[in-house]
N, C-alpha and C positions, 0 to 999 in steps of 0.2 A: 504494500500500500504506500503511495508518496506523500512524503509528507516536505512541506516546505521547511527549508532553517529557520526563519521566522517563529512560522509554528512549532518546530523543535526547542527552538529556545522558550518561548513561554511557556511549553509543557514542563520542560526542565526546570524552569523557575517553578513551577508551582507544586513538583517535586519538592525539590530542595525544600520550600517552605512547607510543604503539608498539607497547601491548600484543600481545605475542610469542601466537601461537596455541596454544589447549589440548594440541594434539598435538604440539608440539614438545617437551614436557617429559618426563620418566622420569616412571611412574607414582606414584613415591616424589615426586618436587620436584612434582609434580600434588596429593598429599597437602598438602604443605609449604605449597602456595598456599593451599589449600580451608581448611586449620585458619587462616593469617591472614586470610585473607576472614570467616574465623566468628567475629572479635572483634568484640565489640559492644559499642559506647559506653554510657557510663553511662546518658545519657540514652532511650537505646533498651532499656532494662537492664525486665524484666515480671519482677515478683517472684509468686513460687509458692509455696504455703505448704510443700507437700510434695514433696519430690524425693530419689530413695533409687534409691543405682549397685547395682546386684550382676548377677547372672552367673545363667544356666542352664545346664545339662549338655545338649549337641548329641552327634548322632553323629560330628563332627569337631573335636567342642571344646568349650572355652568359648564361650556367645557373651555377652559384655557385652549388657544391657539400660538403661534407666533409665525411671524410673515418674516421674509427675508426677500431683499430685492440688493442686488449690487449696480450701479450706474457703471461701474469701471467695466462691468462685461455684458451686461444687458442692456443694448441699442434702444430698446424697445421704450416710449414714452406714450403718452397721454393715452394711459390706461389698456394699453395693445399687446402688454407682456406676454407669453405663455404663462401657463399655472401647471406646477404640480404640489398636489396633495399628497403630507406622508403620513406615514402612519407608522410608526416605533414598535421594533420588538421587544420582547421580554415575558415572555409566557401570557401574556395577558393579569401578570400579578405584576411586574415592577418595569422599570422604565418611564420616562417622561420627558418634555422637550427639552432638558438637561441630556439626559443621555445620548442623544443623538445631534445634539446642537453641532457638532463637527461634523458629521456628516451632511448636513442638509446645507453648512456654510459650503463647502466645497462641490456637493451637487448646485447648488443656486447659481456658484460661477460654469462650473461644467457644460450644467443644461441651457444656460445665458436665461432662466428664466424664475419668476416669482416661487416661491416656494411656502407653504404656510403647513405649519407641521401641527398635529392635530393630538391634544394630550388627552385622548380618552380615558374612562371609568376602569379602574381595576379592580380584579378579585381578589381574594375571597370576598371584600365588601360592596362590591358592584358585580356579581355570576352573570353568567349569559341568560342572556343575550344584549347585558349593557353595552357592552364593546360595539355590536351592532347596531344600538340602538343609534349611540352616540355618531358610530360612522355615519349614518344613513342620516341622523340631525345635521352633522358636521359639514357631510357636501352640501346638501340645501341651502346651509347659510351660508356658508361659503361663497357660495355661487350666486346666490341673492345681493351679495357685497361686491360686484364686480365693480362698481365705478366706486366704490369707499374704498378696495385693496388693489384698485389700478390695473384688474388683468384680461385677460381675451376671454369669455366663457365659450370660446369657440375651439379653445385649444386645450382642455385638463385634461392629464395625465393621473392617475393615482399609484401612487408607489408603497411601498413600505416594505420590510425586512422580517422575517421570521413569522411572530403572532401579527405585525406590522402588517404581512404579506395576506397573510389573512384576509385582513378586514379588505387591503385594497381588492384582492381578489374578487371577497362578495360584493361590496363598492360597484365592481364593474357590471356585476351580472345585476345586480338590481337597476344600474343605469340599463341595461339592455331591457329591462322589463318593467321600466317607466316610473319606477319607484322612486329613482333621485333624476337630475340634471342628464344630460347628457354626457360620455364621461366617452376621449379620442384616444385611450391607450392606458395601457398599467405596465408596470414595472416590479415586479416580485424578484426579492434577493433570499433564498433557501426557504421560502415559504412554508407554512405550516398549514398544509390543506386537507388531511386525512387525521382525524384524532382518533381512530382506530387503532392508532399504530401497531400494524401490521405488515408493514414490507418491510424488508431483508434488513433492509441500512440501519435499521431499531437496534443491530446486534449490533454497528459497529461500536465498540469499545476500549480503551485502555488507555490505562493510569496515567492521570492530568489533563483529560479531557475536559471540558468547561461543559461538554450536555451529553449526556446519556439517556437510555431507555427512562431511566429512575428518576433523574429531573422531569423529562420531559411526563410523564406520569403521576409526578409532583405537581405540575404545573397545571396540568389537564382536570385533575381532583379538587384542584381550588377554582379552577376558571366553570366547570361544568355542575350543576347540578344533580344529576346520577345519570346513568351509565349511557342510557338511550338516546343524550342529545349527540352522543360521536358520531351519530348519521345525520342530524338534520343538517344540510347541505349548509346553512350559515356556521354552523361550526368547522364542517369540513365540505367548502366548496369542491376538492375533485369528485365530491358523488353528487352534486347536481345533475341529475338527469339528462336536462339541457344544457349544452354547453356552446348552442349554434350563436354565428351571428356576434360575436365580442369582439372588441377593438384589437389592434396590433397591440402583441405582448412580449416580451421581454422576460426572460426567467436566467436567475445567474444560482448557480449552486454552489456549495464546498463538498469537496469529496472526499472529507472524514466526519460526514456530519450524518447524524441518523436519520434526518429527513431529507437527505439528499435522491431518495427513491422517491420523495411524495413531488418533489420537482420537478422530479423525471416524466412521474405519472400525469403531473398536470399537461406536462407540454403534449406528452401523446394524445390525451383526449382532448385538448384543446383543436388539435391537430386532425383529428378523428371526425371534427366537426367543421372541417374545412376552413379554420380560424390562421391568421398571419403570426406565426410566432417563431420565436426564434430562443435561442437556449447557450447558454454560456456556464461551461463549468471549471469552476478554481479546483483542480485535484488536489493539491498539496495544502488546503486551508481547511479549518474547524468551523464549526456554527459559532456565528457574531464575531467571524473577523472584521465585517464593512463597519464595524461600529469601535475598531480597537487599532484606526491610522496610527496612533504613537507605537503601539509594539509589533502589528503587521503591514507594513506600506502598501503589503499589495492590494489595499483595501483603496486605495489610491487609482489601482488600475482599474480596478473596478467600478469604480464612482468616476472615474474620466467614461468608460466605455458605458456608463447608466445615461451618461449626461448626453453622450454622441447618439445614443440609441433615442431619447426626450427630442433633441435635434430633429431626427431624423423622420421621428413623427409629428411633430410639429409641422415640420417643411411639407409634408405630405397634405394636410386641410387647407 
């Protein structure tokens, strides 16, 4: 199995120190990690011209937002930007627009376009179908604020990473079935679309791994209710039924990750249904390198090759 040096050395580090497993922690000290893992050194530090925090009205709430626009790479003025919407991984219990604040700075310059990252409801204390609800609240307004957040509603993209991948997943398919806005393309980074977990890749394992069968089953147990929602399709969009008729897609995998089959499986049936997608896989990287540029850069090539592919469909409407 390859594995990159990169990824060798953080596994080794986390050797050397012991690192305790994901699942041992309370959801809360799981938070308490993820926010100190999201300090970013100065030097790793990508200045943005525009970044502006505020909040939209959800059916369960607030949900904290945050916008990003750069003028030094996005040409685009009087309100004409593309938009992509993201959406953060972390089991659906932790993560927030902290922990992915580097990655969305550096896709905003990549994709040359608006980016507004979207801090949905976590579990245990918000179970599913919050995360959904919130999605499905989130575009709406979003999209309702085109001329308050300056962007093309003719151009959104929905992206996001792991549970991230998730939401943007379902995001799309309810935009195909009129439930949100119209929505021109998604971008899934190791997606989390079958909570079944049931294919192969479940087994990959070993010592310093950051996600296992056991986390991932951790995470599934706080995020779900009991056992029968791992089919309803908003939990694990690759069993939607339908899967005709969805925008150009984009799917980037790691190939020591255990949901690197559920990636594989989405692009097949996306593809089954005569859908434009196309599939990128890191062999040598672990699940949540795009979100760790200080200790793996290649998370850099991957977030340049996110932002060409945003491009790419953008240039396309």
């Amino acid at each position: 199995m390859q594995i990159d040096k990169d990824t060798q050395a953080l596994i080794d580090d986390r050797l050397i120190n012991n690192a305790p497993a994901l699942e041992s922690f309370s959801p809360q000290e799981l938070r308490d990690l993820r926010a100190k893992m999201a300090e970013t050194p100065l030097e790793h530090r990508v200045e943005i011209s525009d970044i502006e925090n505020t909040f939209i009205e959800g059916t369960l709430g607030k949900i904290p937002i945050r916008r990003y626009f750069d003028s030094k790479t996005n040409d685009f003025q009087n309100g004409n930007s593309p938009l992509i919407i993201y959406f953060h991984g972390g089991g659906f219990v932790m993560g927030n627009l902290e922990s992915h604040d580097l990655v969305c700075r550096h896709l905003c310059k990549e994709a040359k376009a608006t980016i507004i990252a979207v801090d949905y409801k976590l579990a245990p204390e918000h179970k599913f179908p919050a995360a959904i609800i919130d999605t499905e609240d989130a575009i709406k307004e979003i999209i309702k604020k085109e001329n308050e957040f300056k962007f093309d509603k003719n151009k959104v993209i929905l992206c996001g990473d792991s549970a991230g991948g998730t939401l943007a997943a379902v995001g799309t398919i309810m935009s195909r079935d009129g439930m949100v806005p119209k929505i021109h393309g998604q971008i899934l980074v190791y997606p989390w679309v079958d909570l079944t977990m049931c294919r192969r890749s479940m087994d990959i394992d070993f010592k310093g791994m950051i996600l296992n069968k056991e986390t991932i089953a951790y995470f599934a147990n706080h995020y779900l209710n009991k056992p029968e929602e791992q089919v309803d399709w908003r939990a694990s969009p690759l069993l939607t039924p339908d899967l005709s008729n969805l925008p150009p897609t984009y799917i980037y995998g790691a190939g020591l990750d255990p949901l690197v089959d559920e990636g594989d499986a989405y692009k097949r049936r996306l593809l089954s249904f005569n859908n434009e997608v196309h599939y990128r896989l890191f062999p040598g990287q672990m699940h949540a390198f795009l979100s760790n540029s200080v200790q793996l850069p290649t998370s850099l090539i991957c977030i340049k090759e996110m932002g060409e592919a945003a491009q790419k469909i953008f240039s396309s409407l």
